[in-house]
C-alpha positions as CSV (number, residue, x, y, z in Angstrom):
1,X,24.4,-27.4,-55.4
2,X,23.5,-30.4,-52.9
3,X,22.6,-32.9,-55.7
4,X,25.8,-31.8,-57.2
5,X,27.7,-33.1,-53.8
6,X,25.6,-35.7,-52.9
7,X,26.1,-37.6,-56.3
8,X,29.8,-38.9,-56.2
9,X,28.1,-40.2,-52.8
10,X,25.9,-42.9,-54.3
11,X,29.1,-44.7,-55.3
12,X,30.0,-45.4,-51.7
13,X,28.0,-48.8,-51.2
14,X,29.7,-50.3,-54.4
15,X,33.1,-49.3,-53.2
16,X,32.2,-51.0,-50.0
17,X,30.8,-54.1,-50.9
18,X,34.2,-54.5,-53.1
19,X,36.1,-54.3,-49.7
20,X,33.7,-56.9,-48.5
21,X,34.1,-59.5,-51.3
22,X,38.3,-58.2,-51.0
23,X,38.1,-59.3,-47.5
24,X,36.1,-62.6,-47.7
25,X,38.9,-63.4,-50.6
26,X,41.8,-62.7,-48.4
27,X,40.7,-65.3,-46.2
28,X,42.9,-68.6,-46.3
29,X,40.8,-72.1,-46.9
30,X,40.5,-73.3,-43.6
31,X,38.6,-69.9,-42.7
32,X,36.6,-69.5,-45.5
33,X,35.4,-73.0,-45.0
34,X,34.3,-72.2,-41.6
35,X,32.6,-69.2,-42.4
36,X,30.4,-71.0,-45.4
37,X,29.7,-73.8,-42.9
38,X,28.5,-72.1,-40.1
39,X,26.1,-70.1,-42.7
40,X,25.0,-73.1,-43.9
41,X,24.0,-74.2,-40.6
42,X,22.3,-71.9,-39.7
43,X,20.3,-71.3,-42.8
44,X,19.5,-75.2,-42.0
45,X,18.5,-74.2,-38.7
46,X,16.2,-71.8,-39.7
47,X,14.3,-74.4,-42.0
48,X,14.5,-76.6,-39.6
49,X,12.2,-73.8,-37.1
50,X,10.4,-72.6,-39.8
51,X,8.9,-75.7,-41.3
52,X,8.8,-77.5,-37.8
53,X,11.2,-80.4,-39.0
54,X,12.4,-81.0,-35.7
55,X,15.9,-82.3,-36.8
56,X,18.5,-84.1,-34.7
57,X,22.0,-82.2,-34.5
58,X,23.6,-84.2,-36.1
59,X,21.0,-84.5,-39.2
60,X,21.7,-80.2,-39.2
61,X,25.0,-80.7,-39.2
62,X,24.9,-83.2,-42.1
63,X,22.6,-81.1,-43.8
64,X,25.2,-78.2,-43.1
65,X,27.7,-80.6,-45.0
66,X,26.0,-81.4,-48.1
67,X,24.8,-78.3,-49.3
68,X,27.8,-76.3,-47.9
69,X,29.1,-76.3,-51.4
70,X,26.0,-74.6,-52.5
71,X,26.1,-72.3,-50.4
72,X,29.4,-70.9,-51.2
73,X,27.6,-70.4,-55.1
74,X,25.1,-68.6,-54.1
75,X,27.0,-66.4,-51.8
76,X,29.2,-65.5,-54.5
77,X,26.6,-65.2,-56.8
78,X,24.7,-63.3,-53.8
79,X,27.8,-60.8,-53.6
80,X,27.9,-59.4,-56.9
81,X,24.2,-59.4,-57.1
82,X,24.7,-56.6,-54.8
83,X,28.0,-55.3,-56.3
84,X,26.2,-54.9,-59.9
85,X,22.9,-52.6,-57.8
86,X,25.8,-50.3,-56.2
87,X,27.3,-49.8,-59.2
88,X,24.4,-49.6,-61.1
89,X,22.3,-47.2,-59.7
90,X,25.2,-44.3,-59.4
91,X,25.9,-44.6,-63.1
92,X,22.0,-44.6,-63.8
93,X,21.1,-41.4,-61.8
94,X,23.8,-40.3,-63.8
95,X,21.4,-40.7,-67.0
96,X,23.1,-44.2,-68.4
97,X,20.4,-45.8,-69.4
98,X,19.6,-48.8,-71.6
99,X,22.1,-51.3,-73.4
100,X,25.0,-48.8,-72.2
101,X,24.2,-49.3,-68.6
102,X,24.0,-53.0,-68.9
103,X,27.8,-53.3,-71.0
104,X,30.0,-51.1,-68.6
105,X,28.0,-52.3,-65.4
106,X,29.0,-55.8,-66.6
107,X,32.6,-55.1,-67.5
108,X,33.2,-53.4,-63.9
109,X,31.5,-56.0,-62.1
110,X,32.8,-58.9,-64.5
111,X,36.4,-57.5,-64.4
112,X,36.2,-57.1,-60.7
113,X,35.1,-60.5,-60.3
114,X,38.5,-61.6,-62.5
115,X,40.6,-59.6,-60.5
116,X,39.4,-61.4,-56.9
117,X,40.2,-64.8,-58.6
118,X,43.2,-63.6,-59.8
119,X,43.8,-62.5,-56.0
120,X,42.7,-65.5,-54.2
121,X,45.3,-67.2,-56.5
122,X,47.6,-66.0,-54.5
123,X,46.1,-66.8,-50.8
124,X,47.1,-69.8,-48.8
125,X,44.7,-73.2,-50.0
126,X,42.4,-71.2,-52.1
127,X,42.6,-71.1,-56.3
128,X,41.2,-69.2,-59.3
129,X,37.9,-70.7,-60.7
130,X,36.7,-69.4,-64.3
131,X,33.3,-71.2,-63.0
132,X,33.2,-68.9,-60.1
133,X,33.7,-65.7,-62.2
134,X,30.8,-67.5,-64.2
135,X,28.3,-67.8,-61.2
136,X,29.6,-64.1,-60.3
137,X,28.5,-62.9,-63.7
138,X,25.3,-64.8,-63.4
139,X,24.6,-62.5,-60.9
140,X,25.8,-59.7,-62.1
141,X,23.1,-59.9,-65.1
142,X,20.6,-60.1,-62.6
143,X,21.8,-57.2,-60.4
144,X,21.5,-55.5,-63.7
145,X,18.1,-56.0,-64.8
146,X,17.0,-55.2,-60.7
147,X,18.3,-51.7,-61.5
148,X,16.0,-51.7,-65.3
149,X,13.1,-53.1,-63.8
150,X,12.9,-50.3,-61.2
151,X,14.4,-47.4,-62.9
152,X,11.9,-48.1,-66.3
153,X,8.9,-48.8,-63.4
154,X,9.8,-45.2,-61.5
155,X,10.0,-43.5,-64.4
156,X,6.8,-44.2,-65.3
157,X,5.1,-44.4,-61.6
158,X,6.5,-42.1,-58.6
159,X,9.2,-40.1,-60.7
160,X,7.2,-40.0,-63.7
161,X,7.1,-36.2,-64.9
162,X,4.3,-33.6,-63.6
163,X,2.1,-32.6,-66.6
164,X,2.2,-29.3,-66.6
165,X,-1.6,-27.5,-65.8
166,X,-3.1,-25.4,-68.5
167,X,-1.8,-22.4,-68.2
168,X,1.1,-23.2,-66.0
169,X,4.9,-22.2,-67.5
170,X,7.6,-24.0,-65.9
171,X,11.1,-22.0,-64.6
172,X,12.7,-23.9,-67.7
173,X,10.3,-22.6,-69.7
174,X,10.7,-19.3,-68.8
175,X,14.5,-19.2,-69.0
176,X,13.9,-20.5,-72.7
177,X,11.5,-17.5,-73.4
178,X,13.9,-14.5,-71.7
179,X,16.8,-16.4,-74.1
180,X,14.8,-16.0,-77.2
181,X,13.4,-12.2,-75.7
182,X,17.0,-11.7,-75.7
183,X,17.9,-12.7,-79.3
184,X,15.3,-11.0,-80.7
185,X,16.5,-7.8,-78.5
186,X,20.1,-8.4,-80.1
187,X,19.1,-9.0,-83.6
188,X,17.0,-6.1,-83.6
189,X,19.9,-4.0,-82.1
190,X,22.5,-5.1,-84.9
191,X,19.8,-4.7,-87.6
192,X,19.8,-0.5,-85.9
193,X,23.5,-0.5,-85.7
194,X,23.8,-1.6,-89.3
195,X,21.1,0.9,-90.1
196,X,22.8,3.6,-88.9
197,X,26.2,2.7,-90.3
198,X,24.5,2.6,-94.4
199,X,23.0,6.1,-93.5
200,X,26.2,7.2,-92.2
201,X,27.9,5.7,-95.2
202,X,25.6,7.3,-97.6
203,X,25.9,10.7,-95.9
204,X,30.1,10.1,-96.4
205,X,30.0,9.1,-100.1
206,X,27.5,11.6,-100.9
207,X,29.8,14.1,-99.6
208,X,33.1,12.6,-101.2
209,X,30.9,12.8,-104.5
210,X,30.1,16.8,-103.8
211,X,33.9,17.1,-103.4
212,X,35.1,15.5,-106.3
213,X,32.6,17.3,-108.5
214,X,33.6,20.9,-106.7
215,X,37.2,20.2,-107.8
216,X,36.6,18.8,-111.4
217,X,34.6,22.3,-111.9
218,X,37.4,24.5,-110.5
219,X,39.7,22.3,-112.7
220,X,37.5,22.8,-115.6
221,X,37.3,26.9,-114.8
222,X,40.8,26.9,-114.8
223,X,41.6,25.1,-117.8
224,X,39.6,27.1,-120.1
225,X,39.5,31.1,-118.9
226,X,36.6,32.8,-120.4
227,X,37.7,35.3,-123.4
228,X,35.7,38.5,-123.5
229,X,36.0,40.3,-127.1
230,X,34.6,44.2,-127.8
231,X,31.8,44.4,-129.7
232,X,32.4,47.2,-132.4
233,X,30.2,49.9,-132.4
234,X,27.2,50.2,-134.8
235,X,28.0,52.8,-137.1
236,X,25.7,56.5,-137.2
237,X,23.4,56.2,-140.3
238,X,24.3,58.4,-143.1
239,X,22.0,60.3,-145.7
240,X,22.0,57.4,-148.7
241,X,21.6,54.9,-145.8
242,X,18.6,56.9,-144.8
243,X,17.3,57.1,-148.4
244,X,17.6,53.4,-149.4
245,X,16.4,51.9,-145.7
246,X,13.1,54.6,-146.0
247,X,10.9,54.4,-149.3
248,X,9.4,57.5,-148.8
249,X,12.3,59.6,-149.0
250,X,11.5,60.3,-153.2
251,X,8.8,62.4,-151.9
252,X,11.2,65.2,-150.5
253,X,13.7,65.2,-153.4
């Protein structure tokens, strides 16, 4: 239930970094300029301390000047380096993975990127530059590939999948075995119910068949009553009946 509310969450940093590169956009020439020029001096500055240069001021400052251009490219290309791992990493915790990830991470970040030129068309000394949007997708591919490199190496390092022990069933696993219990429970239920119902059907049409014989005797009784006839009665034997059935009766003559 947390995970579930935490999610949309992950898309927070993206939608903030957009207001960031919405407000550096918003400013007018003169204060963008001053902005890219003080971080070039003191990126400058910092070489200067770290690799003990010891430069004058004014070489800084000219330093400042000459790669102030440069870095206005790499900020940009800085910016949506960062846009393109905010967006990236929501939509890949979401299970985008692979080429799928790479084609609608680059059409937001590309399309947003088109739509802050399009914007900045519109503020006070600044212009729309299809070789900024370039330099923005630039790093928008490599924003992309950050995400791959460390969502293929967790997979297969820190979030890689527990083998399961010998012996050891997992709560997926035993959800999966209860469903099947529970199919087989059914099936052998509907397999008894349709038991039942061909006994009960064979009871009913042996029945019907009982019936239907019952009546086509009565029918039969009906139709044809039985006829009883006398027998006549045997007649009492006479004398010459008695003299021609018994040979012995020319004795007594």
């Amino acid at each position: 239930m947390l995970r579930t509310f935490l999610k949309p969450l992950s898309f927070i940093p993206a939608l903030l970094i957009m207001y960031m590169i919405y407000s550096f956009s918003a400013q007018n020439a003169a204060e963008s300029s001053q902005l890219s020029y003080k971080v070039s001096y003191s990126i400058v500055k910092a070489a200067d301390r770290l690799f003990d240069a010891n430069l004058e001021e004014w070489q800084i400052e000219e330093y400042a000047v000459r790669y102030h251009n440069v870095t206005r490219k790499i900020a940009h290309m800085g910016e949506y380096f960062l846009l393109a791992v905010a967006v990236a990493f929501p939509l890949y915790v979401y299970g985008l993975h692979g080429i799928l990830l790479m084609l609608l991470v680059g059409f937001i970040c590309v399309g947003f990127a088109c739509g802050d030129e399009y914007h900045q068309s519109y503020v006070a000394g600044r212009a729309a530059s299809i070789k900024d949007v370039a330099i923005d997708s630039f790093g928008v591919f490599w924003g992309i590939i950050l995400v791959r490199i460390i969502g293929w190496t967790g997979r297969h390092t820190i979030f890689r999948p527990r083998r399961k022990q010998r012996g050891e069933v997992s709560r997926r696993d035993l959800d999966q075995l209860r469903a099947q219990q529970q199919e087989i429970l059914d099936a052998q239920a509907s397999m008894r119910q349709q038991q039942e119902m061909s006994k009960a059907e064979r009871r009913r049409m042996q029945k019907e068949a009982d019936l239907l014989r019952m009546q086509q005797e009565r029918l039969r009784a009906q139709a044809q009553p039985e006829e009883y006839e006398e027998e006549p009665e045997p007649d009492e034997p006479t004398s010459d009946t008695l003299s021609e059935d018994m040979p012995f009766s020319r004795f007594f003559r």
